[in-house]
Chimera marker file (.cmm) of the C-alpha trace (Angstrom):
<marker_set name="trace">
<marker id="1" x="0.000" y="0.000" z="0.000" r="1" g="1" b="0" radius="0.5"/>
<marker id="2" x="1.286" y="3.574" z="-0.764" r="1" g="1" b="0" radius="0.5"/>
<marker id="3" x="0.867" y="6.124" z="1.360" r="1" g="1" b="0" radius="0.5"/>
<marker id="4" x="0.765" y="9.962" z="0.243" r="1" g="1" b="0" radius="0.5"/>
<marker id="5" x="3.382" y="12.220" z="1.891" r="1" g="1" b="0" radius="0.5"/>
<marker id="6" x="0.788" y="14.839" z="3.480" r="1" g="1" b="0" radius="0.5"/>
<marker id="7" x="-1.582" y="11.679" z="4.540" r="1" g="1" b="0" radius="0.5"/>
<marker id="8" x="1.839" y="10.503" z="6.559" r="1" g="1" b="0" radius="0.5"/>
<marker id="9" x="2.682" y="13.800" z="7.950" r="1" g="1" b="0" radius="0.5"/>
<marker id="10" x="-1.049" y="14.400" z="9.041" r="1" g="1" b="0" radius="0.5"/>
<marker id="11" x="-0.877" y="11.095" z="10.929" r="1" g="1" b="0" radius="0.5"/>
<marker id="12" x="2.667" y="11.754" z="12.709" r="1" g="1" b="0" radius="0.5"/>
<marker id="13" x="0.800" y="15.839" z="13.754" r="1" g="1" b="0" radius="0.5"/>
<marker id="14" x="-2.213" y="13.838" z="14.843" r="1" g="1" b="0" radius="0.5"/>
<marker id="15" x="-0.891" y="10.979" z="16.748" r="1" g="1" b="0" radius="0.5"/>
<marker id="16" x="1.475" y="14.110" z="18.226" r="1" g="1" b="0" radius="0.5"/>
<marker id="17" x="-1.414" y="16.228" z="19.564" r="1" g="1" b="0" radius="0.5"/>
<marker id="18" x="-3.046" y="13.370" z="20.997" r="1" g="1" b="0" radius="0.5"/>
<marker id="19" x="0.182" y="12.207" z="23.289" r="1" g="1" b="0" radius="0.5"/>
<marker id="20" x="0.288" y="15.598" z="24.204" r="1" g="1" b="0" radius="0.5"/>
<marker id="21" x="-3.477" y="16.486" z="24.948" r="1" g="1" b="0" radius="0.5"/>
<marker id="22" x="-3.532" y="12.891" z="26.552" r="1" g="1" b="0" radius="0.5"/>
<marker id="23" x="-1.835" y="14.178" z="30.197" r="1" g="1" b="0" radius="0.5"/>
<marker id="24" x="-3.833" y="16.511" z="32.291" r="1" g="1" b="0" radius="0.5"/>
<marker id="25" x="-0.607" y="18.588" z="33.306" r="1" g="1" b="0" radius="0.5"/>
<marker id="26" x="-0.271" y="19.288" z="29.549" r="1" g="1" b="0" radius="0.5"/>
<marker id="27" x="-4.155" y="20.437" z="29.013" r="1" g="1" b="0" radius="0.5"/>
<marker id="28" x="-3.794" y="22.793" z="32.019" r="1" g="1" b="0" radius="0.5"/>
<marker id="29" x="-0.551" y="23.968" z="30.189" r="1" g="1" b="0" radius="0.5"/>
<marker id="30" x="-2.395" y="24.651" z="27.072" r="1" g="1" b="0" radius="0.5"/>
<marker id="31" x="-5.358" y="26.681" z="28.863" r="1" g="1" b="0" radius="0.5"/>
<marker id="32" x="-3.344" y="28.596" z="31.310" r="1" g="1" b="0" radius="0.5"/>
<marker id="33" x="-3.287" y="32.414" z="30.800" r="1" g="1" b="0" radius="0.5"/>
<marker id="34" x="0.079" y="33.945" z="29.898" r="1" g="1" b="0" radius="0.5"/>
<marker id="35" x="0.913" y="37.339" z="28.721" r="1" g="1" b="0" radius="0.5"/>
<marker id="36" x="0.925" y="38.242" z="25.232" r="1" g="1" b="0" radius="0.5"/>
<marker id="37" x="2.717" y="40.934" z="23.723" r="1" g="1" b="0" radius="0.5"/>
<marker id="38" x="1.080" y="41.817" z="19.938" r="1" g="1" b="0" radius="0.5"/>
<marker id="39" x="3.018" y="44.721" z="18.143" r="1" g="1" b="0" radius="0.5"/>
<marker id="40" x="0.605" y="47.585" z="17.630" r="1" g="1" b="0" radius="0.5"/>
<marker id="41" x="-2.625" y="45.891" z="19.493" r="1" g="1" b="0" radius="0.5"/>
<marker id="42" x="-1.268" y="46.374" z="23.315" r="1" g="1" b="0" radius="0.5"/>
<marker id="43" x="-0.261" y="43.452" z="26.020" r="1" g="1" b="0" radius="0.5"/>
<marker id="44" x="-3.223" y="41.183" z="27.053" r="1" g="1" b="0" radius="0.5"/>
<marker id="45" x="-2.698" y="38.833" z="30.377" r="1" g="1" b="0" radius="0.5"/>
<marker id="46" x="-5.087" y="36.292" z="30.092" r="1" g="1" b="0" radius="0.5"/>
<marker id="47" x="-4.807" y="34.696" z="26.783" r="1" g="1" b="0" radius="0.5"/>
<marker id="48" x="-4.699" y="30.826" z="26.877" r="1" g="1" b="0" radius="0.5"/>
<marker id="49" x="-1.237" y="30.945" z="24.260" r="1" g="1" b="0" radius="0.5"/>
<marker id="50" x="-0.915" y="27.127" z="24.029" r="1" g="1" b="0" radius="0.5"/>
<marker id="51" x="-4.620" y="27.022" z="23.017" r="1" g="1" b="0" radius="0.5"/>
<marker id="52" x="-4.335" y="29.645" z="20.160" r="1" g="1" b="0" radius="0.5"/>
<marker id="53" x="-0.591" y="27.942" z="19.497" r="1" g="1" b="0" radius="0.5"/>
<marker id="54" x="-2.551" y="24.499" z="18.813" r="1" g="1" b="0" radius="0.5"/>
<marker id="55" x="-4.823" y="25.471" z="16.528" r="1" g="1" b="0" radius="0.5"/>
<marker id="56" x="-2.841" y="27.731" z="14.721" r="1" g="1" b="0" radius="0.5"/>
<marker id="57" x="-0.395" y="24.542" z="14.061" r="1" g="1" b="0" radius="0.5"/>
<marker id="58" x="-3.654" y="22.502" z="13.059" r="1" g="1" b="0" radius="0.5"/>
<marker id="59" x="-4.692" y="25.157" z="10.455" r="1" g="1" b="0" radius="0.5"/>
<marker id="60" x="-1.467" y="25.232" z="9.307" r="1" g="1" b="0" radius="0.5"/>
<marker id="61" x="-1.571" y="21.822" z="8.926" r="1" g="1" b="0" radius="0.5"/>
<marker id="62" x="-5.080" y="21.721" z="7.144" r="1" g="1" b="0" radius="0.5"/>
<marker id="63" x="-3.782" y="24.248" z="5.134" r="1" g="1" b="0" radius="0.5"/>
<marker id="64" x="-0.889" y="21.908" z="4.166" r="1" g="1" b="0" radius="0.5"/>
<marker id="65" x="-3.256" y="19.350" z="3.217" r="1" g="1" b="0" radius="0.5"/>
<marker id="66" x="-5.124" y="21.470" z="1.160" r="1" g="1" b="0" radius="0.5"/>
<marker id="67" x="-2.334" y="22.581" z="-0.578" r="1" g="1" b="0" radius="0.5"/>
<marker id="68" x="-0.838" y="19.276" z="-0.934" r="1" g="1" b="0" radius="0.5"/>
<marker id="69" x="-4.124" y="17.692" z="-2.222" r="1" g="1" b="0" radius="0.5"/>
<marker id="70" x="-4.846" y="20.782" z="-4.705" r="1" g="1" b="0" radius="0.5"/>
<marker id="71" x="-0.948" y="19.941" z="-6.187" r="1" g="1" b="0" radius="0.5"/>
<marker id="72" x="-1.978" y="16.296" z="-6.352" r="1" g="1" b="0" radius="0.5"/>
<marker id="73" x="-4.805" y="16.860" z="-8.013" r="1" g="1" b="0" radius="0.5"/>
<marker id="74" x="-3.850" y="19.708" z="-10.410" r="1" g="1" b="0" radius="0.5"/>
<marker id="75" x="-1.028" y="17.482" z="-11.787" r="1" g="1" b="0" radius="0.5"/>
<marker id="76" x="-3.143" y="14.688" z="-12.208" r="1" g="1" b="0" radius="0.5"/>
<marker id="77" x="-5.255" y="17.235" z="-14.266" r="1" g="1" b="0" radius="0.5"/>
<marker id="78" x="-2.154" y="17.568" z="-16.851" r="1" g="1" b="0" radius="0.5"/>
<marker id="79" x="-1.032" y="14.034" z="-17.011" r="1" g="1" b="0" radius="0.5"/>
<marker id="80" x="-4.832" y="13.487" z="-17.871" r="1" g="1" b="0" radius="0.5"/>
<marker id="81" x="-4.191" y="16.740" z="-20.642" r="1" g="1" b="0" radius="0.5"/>
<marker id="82" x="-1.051" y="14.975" z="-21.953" r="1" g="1" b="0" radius="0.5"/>
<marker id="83" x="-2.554" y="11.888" z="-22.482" r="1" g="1" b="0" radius="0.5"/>
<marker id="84" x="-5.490" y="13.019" z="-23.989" r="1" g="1" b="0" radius="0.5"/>
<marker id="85" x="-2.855" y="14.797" z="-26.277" r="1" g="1" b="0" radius="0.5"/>
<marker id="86" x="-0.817" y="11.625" z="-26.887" r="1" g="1" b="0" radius="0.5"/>
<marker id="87" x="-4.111" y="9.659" z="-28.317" r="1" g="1" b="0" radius="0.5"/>
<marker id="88" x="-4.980" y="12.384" z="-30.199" r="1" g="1" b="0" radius="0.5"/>
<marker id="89" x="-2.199" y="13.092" z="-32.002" r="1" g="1" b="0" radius="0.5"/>
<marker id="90" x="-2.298" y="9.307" z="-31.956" r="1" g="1" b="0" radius="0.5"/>
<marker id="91" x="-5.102" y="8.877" z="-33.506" r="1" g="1" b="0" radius="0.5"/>
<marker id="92" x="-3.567" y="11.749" z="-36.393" r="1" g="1" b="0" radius="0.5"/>
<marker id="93" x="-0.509" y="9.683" z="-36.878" r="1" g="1" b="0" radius="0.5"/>
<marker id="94" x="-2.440" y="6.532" z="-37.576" r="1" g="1" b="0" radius="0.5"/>
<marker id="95" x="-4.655" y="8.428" z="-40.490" r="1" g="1" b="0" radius="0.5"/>
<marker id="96" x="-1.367" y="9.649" z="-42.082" r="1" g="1" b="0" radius="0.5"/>
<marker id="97" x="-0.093" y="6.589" z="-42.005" r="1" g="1" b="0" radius="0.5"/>
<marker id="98" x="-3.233" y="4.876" z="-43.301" r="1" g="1" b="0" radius="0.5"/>
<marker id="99" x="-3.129" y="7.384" z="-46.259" r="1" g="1" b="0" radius="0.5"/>
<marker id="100" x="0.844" y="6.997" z="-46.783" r="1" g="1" b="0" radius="0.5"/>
<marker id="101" x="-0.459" y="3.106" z="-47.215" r="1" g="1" b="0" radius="0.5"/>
<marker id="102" x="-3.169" y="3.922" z="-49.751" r="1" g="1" b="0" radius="0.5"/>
<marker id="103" x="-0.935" y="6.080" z="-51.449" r="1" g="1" b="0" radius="0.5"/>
<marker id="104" x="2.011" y="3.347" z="-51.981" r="1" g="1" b="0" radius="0.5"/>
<marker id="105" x="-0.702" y="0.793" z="-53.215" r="1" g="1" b="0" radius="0.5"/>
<marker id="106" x="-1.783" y="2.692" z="-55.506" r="1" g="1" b="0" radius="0.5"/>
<marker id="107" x="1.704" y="3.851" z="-56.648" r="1" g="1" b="0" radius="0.5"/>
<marker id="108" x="3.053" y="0.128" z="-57.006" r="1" g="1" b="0" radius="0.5"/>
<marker id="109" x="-0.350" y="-0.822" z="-58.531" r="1" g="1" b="0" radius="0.5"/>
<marker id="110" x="0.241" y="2.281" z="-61.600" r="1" g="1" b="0" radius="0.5"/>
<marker id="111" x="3.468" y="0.692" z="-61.948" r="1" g="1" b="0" radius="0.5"/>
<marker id="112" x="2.687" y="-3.014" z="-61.689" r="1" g="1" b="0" radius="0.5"/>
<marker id="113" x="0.287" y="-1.686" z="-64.805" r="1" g="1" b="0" radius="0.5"/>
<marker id="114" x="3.689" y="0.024" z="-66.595" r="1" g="1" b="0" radius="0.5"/>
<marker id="115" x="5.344" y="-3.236" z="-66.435" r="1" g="1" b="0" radius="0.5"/>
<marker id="116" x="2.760" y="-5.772" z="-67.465" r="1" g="1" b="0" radius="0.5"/>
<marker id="117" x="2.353" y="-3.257" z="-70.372" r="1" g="1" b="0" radius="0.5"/>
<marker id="118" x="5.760" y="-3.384" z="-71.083" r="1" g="1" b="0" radius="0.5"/>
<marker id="119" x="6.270" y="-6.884" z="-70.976" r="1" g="1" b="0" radius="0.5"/>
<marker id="120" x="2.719" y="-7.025" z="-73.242" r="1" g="1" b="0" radius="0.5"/>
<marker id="121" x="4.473" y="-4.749" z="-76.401" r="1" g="1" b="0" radius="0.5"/>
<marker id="122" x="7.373" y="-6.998" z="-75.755" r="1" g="1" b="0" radius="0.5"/>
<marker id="123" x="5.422" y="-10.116" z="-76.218" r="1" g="1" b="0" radius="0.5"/>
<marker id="124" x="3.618" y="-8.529" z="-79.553" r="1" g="1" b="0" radius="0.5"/>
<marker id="125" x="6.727" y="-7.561" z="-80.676" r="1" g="1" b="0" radius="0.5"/>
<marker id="126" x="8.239" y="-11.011" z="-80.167" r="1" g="1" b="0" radius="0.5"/>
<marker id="127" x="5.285" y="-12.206" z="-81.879" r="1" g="1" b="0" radius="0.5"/>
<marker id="128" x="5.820" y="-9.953" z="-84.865" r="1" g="1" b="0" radius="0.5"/>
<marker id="129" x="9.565" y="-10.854" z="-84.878" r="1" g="1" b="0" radius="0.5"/>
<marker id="130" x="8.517" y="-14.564" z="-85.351" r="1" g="1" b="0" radius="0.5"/>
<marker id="131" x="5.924" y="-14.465" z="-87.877" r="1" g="1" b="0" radius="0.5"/>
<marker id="132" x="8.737" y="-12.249" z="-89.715" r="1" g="1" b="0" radius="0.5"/>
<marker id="133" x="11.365" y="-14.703" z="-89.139" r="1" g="1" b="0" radius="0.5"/>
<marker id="134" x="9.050" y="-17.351" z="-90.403" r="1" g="1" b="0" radius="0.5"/>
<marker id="135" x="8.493" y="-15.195" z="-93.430" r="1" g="1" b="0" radius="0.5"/>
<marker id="136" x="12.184" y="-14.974" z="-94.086" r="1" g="1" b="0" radius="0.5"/>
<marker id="137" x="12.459" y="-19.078" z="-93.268" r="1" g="1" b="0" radius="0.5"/>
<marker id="138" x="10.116" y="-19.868" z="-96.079" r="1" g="1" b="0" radius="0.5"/>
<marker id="139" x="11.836" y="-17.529" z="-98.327" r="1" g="1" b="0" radius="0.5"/>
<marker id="140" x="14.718" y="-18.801" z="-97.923" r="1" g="1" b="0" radius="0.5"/>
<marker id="141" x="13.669" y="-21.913" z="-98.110" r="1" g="1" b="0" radius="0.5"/>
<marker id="142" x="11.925" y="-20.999" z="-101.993" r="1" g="1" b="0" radius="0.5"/>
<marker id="143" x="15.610" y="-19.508" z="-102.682" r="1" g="1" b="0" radius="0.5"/>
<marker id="144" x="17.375" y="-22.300" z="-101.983" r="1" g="1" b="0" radius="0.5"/>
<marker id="145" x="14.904" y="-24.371" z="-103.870" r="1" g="1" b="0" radius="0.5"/>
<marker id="146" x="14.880" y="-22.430" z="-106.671" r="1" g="1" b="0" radius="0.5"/>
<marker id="147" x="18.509" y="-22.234" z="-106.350" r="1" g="1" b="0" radius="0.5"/>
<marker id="148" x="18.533" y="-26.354" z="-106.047" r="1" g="1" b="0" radius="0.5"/>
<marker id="149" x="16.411" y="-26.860" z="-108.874" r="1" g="1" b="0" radius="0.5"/>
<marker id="150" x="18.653" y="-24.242" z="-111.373" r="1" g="1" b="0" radius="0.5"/>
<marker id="151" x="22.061" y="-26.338" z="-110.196" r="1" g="1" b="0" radius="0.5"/>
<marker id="152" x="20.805" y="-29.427" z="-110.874" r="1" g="1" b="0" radius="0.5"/>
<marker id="153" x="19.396" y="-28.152" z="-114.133" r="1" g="1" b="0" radius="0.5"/>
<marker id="154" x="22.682" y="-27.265" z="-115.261" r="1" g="1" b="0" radius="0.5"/>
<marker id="155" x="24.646" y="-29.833" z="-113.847" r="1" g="1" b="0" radius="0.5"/>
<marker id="156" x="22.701" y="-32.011" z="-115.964" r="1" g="1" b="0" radius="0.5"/>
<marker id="157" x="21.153" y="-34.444" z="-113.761" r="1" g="1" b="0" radius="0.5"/>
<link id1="1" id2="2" r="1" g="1" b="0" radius="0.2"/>
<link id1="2" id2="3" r="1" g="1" b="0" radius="0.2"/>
<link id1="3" id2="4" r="1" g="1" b="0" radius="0.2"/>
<link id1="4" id2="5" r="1" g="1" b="0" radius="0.2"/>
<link id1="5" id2="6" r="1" g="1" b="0" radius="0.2"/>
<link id1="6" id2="7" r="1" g="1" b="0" radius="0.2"/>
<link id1="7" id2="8" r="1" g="1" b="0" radius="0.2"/>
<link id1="8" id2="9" r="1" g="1" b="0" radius="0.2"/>
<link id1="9" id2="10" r="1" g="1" b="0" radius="0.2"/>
<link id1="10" id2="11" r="1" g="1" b="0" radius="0.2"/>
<link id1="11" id2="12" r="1" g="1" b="0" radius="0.2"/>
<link id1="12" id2="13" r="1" g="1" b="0" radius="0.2"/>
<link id1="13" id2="14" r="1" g="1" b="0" radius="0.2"/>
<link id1="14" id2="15" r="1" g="1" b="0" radius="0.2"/>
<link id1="15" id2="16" r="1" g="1" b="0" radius="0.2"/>
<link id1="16" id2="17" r="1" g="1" b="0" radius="0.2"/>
<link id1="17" id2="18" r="1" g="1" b="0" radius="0.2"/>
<link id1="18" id2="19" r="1" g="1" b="0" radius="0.2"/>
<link id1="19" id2="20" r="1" g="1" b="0" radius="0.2"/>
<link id1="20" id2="21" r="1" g="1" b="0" radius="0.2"/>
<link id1="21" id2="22" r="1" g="1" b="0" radius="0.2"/>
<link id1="22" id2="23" r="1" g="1" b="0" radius="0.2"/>
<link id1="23" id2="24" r="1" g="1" b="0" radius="0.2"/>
<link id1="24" id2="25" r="1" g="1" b="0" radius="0.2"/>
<link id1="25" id2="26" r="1" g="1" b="0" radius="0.2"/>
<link id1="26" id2="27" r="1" g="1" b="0" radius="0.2"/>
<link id1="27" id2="28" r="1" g="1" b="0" radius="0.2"/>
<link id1="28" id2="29" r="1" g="1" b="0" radius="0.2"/>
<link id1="29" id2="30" r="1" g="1" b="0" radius="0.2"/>
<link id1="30" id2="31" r="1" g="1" b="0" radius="0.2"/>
<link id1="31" id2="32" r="1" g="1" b="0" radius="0.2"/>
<link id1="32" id2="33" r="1" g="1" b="0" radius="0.2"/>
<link id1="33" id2="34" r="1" g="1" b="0" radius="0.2"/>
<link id1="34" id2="35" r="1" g="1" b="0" radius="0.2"/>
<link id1="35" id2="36" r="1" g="1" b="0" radius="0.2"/>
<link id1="36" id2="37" r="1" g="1" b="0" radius="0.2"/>
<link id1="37" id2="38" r="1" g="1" b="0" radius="0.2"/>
<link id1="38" id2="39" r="1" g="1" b="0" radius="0.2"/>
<link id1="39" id2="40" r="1" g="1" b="0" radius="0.2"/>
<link id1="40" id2="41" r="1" g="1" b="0" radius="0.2"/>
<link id1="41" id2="42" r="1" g="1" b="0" radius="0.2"/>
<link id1="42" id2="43" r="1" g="1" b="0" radius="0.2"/>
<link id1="43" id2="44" r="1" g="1" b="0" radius="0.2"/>
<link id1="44" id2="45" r="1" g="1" b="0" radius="0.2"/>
<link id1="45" id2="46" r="1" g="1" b="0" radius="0.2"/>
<link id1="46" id2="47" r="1" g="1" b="0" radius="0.2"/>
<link id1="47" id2="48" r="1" g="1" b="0" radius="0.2"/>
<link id1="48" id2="49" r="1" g="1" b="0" radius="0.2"/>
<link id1="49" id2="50" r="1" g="1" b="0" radius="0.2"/>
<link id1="50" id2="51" r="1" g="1" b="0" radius="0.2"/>
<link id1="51" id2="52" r="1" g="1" b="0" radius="0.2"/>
<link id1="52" id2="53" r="1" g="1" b="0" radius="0.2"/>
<link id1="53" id2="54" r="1" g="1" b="0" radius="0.2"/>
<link id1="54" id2="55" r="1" g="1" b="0" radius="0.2"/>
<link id1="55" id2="56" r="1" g="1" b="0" radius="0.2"/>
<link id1="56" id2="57" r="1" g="1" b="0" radius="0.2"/>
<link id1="57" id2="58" r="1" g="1" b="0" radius="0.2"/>
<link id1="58" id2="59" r="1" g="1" b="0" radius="0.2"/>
<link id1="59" id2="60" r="1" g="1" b="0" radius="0.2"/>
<link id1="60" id2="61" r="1" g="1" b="0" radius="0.2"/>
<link id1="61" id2="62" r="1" g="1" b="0" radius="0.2"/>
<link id1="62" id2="63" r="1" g="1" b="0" radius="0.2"/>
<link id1="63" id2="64" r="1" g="1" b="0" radius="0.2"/>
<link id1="64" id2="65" r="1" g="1" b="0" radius="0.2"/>
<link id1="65" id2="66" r="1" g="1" b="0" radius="0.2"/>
<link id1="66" id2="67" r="1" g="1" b="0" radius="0.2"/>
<link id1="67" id2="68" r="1" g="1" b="0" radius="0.2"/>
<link id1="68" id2="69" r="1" g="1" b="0" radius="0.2"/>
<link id1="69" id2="70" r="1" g="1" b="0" radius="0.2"/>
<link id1="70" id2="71" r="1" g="1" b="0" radius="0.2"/>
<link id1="71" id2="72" r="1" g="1" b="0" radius="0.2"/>
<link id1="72" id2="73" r="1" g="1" b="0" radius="0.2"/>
<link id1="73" id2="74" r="1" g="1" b="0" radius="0.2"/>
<link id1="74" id2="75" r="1" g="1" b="0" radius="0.2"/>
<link id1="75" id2="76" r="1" g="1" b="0" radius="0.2"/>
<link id1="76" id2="77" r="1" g="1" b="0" radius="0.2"/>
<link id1="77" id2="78" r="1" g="1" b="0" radius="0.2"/>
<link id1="78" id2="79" r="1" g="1" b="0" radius="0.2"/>
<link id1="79" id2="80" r="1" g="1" b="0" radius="0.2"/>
<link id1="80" id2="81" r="1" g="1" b="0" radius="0.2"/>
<link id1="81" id2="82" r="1" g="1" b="0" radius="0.2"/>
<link id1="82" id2="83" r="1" g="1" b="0" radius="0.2"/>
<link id1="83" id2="84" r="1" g="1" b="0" radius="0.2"/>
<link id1="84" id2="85" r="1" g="1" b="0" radius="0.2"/>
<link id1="85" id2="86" r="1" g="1" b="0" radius="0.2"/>
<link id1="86" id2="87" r="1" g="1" b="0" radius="0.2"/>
<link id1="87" id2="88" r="1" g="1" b="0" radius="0.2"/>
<link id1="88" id2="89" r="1" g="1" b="0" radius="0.2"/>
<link id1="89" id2="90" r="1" g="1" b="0" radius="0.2"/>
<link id1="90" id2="91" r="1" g="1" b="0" radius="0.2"/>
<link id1="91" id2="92" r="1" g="1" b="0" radius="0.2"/>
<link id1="92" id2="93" r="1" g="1" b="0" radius="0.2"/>
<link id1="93" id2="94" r="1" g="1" b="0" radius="0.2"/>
<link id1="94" id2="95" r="1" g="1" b="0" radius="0.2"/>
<link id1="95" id2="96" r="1" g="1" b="0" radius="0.2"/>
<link id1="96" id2="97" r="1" g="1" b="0" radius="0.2"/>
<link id1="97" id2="98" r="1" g="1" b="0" radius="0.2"/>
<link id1="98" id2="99" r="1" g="1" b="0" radius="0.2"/>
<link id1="99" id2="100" r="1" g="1" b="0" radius="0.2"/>
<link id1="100" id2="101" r="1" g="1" b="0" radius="0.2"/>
<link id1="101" id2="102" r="1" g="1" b="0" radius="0.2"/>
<link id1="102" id2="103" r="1" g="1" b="0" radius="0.2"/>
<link id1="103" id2="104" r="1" g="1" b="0" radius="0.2"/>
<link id1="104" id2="105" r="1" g="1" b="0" radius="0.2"/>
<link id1="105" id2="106" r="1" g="1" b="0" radius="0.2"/>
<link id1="106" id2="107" r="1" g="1" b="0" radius="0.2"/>
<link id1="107" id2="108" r="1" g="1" b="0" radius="0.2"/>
<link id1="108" id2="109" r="1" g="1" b="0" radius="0.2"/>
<link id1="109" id2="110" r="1" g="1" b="0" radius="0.2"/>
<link id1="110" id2="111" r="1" g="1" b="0" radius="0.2"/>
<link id1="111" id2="112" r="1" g="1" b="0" radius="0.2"/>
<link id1="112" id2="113" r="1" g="1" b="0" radius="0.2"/>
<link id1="113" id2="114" r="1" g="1" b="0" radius="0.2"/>
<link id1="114" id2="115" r="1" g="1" b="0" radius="0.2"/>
<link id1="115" id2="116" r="1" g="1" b="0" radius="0.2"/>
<link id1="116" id2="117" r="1" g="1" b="0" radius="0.2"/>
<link id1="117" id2="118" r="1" g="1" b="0" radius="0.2"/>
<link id1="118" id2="119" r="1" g="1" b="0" radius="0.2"/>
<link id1="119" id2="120" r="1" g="1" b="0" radius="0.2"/>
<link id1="120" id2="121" r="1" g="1" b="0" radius="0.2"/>
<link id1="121" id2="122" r="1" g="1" b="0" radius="0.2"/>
<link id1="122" id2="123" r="1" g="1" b="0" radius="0.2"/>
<link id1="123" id2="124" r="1" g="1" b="0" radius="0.2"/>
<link id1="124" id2="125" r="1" g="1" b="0" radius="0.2"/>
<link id1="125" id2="126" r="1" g="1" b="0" radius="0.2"/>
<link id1="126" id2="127" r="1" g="1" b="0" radius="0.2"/>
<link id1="127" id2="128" r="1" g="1" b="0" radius="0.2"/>
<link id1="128" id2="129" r="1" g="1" b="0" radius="0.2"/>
<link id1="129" id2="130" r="1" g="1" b="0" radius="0.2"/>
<link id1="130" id2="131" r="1" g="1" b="0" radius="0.2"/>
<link id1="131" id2="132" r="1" g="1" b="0" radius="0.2"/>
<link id1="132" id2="133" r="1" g="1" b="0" radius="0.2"/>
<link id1="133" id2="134" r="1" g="1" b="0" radius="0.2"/>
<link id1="134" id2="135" r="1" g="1" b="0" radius="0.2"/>
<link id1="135" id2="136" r="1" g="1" b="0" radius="0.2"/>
<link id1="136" id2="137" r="1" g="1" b="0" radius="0.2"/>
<link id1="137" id2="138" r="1" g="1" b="0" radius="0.2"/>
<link id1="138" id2="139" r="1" g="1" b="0" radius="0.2"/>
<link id1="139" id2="140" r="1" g="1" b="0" radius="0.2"/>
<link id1="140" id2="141" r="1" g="1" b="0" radius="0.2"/>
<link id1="141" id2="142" r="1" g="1" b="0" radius="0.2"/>
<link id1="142" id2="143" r="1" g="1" b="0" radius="0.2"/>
<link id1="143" id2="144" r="1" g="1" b="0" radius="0.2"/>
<link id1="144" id2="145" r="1" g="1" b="0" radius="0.2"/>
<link id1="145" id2="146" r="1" g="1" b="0" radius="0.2"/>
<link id1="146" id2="147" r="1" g="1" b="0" radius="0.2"/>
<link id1="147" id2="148" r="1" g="1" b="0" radius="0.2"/>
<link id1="148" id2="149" r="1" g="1" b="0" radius="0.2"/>
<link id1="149" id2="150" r="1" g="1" b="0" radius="0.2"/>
<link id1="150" id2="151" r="1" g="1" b="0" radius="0.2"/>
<link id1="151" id2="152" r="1" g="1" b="0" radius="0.2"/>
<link id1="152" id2="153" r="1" g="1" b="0" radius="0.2"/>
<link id1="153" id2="154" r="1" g="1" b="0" radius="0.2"/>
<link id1="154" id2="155" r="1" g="1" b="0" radius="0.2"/>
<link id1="155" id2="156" r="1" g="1" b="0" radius="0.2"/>
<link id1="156" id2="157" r="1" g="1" b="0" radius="0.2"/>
</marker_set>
């Protein structure tokens, strides 16, 4: 279990004020009247100083508290702001990246299309070079017939 710094300290004043309120000696100390001196507002003899001195040390220590807890609470405040932040931006980062991904599909699907329209003129032109080179075959193949046909002719066979 963790325990908060100011919940600590209130528990060490408390357990304090109650070992010295605890004693009757000590209450009578507290309520008897001593003389006070205030600059500016006279001397007064019969003001109980350990009674005012008490709960001027509690409200200092409330106020403590209060500061304490308003410190807690305003930094959880901003670590709730900054993570709000964080999912927003987030949030932003995964769009861009979700449109950086659309964006190289349809870039290597434009060239995917390039290629395979490459590779098509090459296959038509492949096909045109073959019917050609069958053109030339069967010419060639009339010329040296022809050519055949004239030797033997005048070889006299």
């Amino acid at each position: 279990m963790r325990f908060n710094l100011n919940t600590v300290l209130l528990a060490v004043l408390a357990v304090l004020t109650i070992i010295f309120l605890i004693p009757a000696e000590n209450r009578n100390t507290l309520t008897a009247p001593h003389t006070l001196s205030l600059p500016g507002l006279g001397v007064s003899q019969t003001v109980p100083v350990g009674t005012y001195l008490l709960i001027g040390w509690l409200l200092t220590a409330a106020l403590f508290a209060l500061v304490n807890t308003f410190s807690r609470l305003r930094r959880e405040a901003d670590s709730a702001r900054i993570l709000r932040d964080m999912e927003s931006l987030r949030t932003n980062l995964d769009k861009a990246e979700g449109s950086r991904f659309a964006e190289l599909q349809s870039y290597l699907e434009r060239r995917l299309n390039e290629i395979q329209a490459q590779v098509g003129q090459q296959a038509s032109g492949n096909a045109g070079s073959a019917a050609r080179l069958d053109t030339l075959r069967n010419e060639l193949a009339a010329d040296i017939g022809q050519l055949d046909h004239y030797l033997k002719r005048k070889l006299g066979e």
